[in-house]
Backbone as CSV, one residue per row, in Angstrom:
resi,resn,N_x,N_y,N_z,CA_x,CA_y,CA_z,C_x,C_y,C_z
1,UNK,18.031,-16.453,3.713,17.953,-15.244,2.929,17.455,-14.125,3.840
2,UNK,17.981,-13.115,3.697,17.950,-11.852,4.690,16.878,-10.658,3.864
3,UNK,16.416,-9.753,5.125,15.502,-9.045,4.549,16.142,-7.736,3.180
4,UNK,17.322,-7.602,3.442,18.342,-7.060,2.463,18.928,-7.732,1.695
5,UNK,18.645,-9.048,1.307,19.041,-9.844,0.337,19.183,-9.182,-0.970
6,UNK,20.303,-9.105,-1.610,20.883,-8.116,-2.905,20.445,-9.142,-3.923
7,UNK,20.483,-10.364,-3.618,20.617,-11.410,-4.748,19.052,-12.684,-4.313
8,UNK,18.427,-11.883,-4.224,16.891,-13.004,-4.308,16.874,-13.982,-4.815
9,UNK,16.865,-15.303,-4.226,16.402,-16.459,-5.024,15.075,-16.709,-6.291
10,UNK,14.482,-15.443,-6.301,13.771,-15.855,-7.324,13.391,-14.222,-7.816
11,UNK,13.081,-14.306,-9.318,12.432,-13.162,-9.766,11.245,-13.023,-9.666
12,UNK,10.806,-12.227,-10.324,9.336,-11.446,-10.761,9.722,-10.840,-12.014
13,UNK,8.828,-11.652,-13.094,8.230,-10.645,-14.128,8.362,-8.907,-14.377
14,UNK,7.286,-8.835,-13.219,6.403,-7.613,-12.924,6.393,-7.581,-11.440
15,UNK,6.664,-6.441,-10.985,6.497,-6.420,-9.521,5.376,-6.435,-9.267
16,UNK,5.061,-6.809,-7.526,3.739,-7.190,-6.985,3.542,-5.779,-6.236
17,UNK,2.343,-4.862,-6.618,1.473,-4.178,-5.678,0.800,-4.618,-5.241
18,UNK,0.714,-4.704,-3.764,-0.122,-4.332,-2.603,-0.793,-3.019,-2.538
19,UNK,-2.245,-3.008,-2.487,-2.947,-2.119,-2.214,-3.587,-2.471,-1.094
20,UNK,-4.265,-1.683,0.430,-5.111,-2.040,0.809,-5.607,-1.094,1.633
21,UNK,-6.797,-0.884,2.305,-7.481,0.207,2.959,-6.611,0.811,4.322
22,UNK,-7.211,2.118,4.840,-6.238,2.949,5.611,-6.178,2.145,6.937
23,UNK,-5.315,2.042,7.802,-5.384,0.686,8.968,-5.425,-0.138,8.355
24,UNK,-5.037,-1.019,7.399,-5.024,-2.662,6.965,-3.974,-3.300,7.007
25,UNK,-3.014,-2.543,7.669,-1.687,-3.574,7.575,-1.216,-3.754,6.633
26,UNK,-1.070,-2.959,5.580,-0.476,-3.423,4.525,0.802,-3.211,4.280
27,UNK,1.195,-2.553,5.227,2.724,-2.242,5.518,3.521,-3.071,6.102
28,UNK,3.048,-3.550,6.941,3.435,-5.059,7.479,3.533,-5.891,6.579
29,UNK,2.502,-6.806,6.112,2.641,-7.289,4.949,3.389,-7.628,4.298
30,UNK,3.331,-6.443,3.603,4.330,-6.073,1.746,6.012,-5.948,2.704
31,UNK,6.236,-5.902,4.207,7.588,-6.417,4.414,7.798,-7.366,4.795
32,UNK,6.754,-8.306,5.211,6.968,-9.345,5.459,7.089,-10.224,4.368
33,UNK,6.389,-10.068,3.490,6.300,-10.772,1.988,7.866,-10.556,1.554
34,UNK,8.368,-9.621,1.977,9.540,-9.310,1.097,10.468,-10.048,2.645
35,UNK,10.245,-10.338,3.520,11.392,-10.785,4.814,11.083,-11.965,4.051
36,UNK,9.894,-12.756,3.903,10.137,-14.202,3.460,10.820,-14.504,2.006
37,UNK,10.832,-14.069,1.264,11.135,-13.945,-0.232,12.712,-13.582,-0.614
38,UNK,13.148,-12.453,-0.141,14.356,-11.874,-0.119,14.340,-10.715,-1.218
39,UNK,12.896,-10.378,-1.692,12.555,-9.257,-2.642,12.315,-7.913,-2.241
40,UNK,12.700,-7.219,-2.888,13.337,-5.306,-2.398,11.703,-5.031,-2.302
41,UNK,11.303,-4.316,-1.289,9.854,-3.482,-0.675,10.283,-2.835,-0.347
42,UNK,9.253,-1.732,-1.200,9.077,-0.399,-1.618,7.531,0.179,-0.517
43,UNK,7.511,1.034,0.308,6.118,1.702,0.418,6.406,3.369,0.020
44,UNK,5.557,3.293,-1.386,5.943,4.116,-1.775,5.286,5.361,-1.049
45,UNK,4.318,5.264,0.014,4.142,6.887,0.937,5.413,7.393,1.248
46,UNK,6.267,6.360,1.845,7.254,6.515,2.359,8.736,7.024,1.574
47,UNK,8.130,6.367,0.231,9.158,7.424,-0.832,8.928,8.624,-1.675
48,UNK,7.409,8.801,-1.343,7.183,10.107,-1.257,7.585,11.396,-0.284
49,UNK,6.945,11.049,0.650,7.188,11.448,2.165,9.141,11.657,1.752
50,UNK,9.947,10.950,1.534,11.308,11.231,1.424,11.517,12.371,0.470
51,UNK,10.655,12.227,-0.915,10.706,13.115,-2.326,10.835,14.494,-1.787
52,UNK,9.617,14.909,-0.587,9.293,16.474,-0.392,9.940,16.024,0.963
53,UNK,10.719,15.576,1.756,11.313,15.740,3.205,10.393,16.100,4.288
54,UNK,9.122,15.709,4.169,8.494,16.045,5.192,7.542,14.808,5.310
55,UNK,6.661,14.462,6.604,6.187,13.592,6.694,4.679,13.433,5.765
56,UNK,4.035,12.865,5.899,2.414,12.545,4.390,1.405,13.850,4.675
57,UNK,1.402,13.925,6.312,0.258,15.171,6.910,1.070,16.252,6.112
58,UNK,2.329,16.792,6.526,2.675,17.892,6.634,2.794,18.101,5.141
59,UNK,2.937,17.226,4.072,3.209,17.427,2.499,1.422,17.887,1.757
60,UNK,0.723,17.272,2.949,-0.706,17.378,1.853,-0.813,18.796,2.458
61,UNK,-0.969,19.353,3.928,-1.383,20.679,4.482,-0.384,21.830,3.585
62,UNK,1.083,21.279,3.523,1.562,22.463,2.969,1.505,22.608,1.577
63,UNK,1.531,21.136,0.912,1.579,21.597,-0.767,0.404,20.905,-1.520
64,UNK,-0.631,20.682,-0.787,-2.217,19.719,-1.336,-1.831,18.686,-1.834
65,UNK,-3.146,17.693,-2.143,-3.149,16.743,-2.421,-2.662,16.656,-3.765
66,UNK,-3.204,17.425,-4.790,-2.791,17.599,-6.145,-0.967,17.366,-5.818
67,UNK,0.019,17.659,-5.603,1.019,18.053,-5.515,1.723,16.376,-4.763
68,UNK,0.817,15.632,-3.481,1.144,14.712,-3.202,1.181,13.353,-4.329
69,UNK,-0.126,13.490,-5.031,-0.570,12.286,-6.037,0.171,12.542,-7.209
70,UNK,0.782,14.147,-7.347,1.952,14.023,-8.731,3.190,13.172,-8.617
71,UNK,3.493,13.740,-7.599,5.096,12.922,-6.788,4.815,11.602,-6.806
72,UNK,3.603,11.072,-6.007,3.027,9.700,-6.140,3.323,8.916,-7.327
73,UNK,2.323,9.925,-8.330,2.609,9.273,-9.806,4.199,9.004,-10.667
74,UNK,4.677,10.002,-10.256,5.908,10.302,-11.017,6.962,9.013,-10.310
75,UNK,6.812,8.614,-8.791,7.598,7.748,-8.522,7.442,6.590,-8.336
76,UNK,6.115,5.985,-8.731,5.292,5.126,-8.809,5.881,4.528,-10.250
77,UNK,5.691,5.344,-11.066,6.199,5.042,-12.432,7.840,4.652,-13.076
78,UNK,8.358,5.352,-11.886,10.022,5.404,-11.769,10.310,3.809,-11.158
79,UNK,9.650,3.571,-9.859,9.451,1.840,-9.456,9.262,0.863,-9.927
80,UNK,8.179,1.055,-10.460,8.069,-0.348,-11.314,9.128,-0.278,-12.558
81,UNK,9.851,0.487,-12.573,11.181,0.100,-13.984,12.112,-0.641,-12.924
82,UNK,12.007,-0.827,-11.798,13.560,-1.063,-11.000,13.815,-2.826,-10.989
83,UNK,15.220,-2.886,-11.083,15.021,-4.503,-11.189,16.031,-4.979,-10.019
84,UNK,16.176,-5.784,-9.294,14.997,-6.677,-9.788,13.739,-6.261,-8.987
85,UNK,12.451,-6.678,-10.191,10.957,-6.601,-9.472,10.686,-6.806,-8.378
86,UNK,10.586,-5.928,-7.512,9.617,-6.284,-6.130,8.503,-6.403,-5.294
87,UNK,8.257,-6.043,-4.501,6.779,-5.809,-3.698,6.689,-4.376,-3.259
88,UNK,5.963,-3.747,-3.968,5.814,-2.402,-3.471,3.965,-1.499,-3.287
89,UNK,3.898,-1.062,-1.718,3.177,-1.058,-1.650,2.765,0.415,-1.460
90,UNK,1.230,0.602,-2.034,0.126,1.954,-1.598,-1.159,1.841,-1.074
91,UNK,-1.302,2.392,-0.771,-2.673,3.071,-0.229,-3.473,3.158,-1.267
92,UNK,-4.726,2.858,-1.115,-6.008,2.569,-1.975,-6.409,4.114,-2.553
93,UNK,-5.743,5.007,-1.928,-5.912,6.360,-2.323,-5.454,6.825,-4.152
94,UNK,-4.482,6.121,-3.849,-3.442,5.768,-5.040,-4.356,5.555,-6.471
95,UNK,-5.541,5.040,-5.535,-6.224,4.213,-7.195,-6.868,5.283,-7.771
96,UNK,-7.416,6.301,-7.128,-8.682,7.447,-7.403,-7.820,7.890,-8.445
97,UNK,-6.790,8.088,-9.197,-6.375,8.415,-10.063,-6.273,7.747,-11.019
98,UNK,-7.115,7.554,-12.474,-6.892,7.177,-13.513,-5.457,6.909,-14.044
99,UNK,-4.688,7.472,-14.088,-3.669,7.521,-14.744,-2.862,6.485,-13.588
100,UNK,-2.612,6.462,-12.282,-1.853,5.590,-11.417,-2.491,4.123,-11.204
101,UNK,-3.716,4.080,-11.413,-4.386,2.790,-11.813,-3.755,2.432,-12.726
102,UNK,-3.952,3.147,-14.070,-3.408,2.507,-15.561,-2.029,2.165,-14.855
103,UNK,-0.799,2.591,-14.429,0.071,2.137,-14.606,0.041,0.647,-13.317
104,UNK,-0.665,0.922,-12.687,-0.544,-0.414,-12.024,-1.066,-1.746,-12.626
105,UNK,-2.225,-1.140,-13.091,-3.100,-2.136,-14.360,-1.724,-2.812,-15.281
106,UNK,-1.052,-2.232,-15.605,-0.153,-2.385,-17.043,1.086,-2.931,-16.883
107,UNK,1.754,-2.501,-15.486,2.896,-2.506,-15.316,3.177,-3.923,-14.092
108,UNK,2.458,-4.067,-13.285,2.516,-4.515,-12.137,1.339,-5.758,-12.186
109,UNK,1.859,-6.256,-11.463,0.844,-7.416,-10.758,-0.027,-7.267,-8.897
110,UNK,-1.267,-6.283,-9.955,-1.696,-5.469,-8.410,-2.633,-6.425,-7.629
111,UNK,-2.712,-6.218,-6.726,-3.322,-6.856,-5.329,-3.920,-6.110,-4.864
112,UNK,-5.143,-5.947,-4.580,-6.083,-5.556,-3.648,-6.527,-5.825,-2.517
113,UNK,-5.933,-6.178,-0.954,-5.928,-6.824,0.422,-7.792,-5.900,0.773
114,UNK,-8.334,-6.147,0.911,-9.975,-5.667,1.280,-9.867,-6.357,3.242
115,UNK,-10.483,-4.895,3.560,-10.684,-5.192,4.975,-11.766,-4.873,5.173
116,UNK,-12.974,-5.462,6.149,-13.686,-4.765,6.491,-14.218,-3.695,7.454
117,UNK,-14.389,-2.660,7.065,-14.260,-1.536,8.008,-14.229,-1.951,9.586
118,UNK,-14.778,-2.621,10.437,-14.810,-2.715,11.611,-13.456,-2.974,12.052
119,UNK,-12.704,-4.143,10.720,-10.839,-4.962,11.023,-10.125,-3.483,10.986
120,UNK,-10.287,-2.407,9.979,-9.875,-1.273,9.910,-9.825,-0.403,10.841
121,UNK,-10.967,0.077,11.260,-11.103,0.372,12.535,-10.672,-0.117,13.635
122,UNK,-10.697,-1.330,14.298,-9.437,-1.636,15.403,-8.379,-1.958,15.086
123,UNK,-8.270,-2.045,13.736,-6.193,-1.686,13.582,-5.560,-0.453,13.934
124,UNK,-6.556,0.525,13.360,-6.261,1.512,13.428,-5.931,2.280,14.352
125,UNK,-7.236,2.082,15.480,-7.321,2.812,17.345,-6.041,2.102,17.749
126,UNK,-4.887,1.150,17.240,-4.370,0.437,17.993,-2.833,1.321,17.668
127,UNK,-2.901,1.577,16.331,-1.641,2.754,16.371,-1.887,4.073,15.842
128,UNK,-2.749,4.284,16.082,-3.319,6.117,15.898,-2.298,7.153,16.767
129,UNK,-2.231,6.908,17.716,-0.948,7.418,18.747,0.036,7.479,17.841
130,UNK,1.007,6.040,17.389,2.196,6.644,17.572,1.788,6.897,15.670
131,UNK,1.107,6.794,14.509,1.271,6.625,13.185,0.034,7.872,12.568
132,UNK,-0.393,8.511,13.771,-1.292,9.393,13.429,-0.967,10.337,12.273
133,UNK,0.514,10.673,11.923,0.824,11.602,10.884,0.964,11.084,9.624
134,UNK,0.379,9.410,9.013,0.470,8.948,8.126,-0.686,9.066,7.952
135,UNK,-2.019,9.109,8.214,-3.392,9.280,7.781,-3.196,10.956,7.615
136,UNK,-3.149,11.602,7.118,-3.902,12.988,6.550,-5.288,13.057,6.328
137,UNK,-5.479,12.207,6.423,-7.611,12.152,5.858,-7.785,13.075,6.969
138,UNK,-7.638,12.590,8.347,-8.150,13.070,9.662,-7.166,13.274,10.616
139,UNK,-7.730,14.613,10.934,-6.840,14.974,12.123,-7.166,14.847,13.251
140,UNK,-8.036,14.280,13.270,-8.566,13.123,14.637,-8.535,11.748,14.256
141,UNK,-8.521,10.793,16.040,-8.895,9.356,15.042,-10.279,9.351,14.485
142,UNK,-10.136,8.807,13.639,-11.819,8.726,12.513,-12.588,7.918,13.659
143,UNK,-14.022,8.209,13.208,-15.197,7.599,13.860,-15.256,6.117,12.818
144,UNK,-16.053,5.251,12.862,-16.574,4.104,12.239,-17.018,4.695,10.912
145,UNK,-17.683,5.637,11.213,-18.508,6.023,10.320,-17.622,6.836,9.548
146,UNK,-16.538,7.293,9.919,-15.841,7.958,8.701,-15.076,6.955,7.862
147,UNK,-14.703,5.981,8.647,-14.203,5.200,7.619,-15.013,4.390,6.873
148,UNK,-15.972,4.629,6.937,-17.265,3.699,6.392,-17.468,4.411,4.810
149,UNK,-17.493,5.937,5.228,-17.556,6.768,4.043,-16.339,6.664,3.212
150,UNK,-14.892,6.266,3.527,-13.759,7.094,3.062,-13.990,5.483,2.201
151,UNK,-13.950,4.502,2.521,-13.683,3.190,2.110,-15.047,3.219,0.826
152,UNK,-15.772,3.766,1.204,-17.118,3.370,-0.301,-16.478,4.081,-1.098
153,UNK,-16.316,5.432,-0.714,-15.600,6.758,-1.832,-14.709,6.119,-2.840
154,UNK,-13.799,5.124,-1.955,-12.783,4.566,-3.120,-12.811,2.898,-3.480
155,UNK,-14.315,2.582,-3.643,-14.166,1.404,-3.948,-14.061,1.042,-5.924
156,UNK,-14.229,2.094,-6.190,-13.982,2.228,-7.672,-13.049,1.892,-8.527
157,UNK,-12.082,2.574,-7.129,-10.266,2.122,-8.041,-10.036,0.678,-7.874
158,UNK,-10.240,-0.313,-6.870,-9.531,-1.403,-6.282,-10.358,-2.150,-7.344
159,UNK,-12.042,-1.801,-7.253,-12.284,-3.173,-8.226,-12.031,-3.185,-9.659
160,UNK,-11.320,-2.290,-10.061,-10.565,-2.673,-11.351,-9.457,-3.848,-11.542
161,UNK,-9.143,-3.844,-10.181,-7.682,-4.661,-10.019,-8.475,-6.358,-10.463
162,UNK,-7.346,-7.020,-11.121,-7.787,-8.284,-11.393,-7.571,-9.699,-10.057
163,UNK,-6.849,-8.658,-9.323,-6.524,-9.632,-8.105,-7.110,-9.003,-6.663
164,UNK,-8.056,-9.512,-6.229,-8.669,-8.920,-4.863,-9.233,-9.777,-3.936
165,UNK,-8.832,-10.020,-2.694,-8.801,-10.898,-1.577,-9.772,-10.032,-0.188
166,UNK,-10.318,-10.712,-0.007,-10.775,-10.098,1.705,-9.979,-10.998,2.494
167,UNK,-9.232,-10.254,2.946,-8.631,-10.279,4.600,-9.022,-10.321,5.711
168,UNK,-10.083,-9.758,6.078,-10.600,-9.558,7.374,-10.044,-10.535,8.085
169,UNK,-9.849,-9.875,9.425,-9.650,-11.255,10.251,-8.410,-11.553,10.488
170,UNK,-7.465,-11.285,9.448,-6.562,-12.484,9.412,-5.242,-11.432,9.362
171,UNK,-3.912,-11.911,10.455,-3.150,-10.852,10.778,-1.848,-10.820,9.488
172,UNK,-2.008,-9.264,9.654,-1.331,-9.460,8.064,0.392,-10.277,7.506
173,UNK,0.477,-10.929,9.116,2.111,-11.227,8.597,1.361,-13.032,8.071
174,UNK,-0.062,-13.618,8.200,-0.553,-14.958,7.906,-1.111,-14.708,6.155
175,UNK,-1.708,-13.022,6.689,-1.736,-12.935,4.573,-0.560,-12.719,3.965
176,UNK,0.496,-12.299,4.416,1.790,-12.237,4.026,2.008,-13.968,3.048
177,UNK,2.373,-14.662,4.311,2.130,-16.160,3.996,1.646,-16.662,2.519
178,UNK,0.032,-16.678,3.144,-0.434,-16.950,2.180,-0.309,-16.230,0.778
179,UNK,0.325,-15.214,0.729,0.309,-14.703,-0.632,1.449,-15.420,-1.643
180,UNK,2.784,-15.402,-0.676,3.724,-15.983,-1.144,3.808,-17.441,-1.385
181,UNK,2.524,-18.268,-0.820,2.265,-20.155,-1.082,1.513,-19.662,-2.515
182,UNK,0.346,-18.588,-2.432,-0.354,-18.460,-3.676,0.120,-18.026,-5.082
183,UNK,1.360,-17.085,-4.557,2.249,-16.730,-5.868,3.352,-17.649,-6.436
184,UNK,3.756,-18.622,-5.700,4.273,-19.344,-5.420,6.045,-19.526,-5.871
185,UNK,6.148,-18.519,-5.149,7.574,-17.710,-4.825,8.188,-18.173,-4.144
């Protein structure tokens, strides 16, 4: 089964969100989950980022955040109707919004991947170069300490989720793995 597999050997209910902190690999992941499976992955920055034609930095500087997390919402909500159900993944940013929680709460079978800031931090220094225009938080690479702050700020949204794993450690194409023995897909 191919990573474009039209015809997946197996369904989903409810599609699976992946959430996980900024540097966590969760992009990797949620395609690898979908290379082993043969299920359509979605990152929805990336179908945002398509919505307004410009890359995540250049959409928050020119039209704010308010304007990014609408699009967010609006196509977030448009996804999870698509069938068949897949793996589609966001950014923990995603959660600070009441209303994009609820629909993940309701709609989806969300996942919370938890890293600990230090795993975050050297994921991160490792593609800051070439992926620097997907963080908007900072227009430098962050210190420890900023991600120390950005990660408490949003620990509010994730622990709502009924499904939440610490990762640390462990490279995300082995949590890939394990997600798909645990879902048992």
């Amino acid at each position: 089964m191919s990573y474009y597999d039209p015809y997946p050997s197996m369904y989903l209910a409810k599609p699976k969100v992946l959430i996980g902190p900024l540097g966590g690999g969760i992009g990797v992941t949620g395609a690898m989950v979908s290379a082993l499976t043969g299920l359509p992955f979605m990152d929805l920055d990336r179908l945002v980022e398509h919505a307004f034609g410009l890359d995540f930095r250049d959409v928050v500087t020119r039209h704010g955040w308010e304007a990014w997390r609408e699009c967010e919402y609006t196509t977030l909500s448009r996804v999870l109707d698509q069938r068949p159900a897949g793996i589609i993944i966001l950014g923990e940013g995603a959660l600070d919004q009441d209303r994009t929680r609820r629909l993940v709460l309701e709609r989806s079978d969300g996942w919370y991947l938890a890293r600990n800031v230090f795993d975050t931090f050297g994921r991160l220094k490792t593609v800051w170069d070439t992926h620097y225009l997907r963080f908007p938080n900072f227009l430098e690479m962050p210190t420890l300490q900023d991600l120390q702050k950005l990660q408490s700020q949003r620990t509010a949204g994730y622990h709502t989720l009924p499904n939440a794993e610490d990762v640390s450690g462990i490279h995300p194409n082995e949590v890939a793995r394990w997600l798909v023995d645990r879902w048992d897909v």
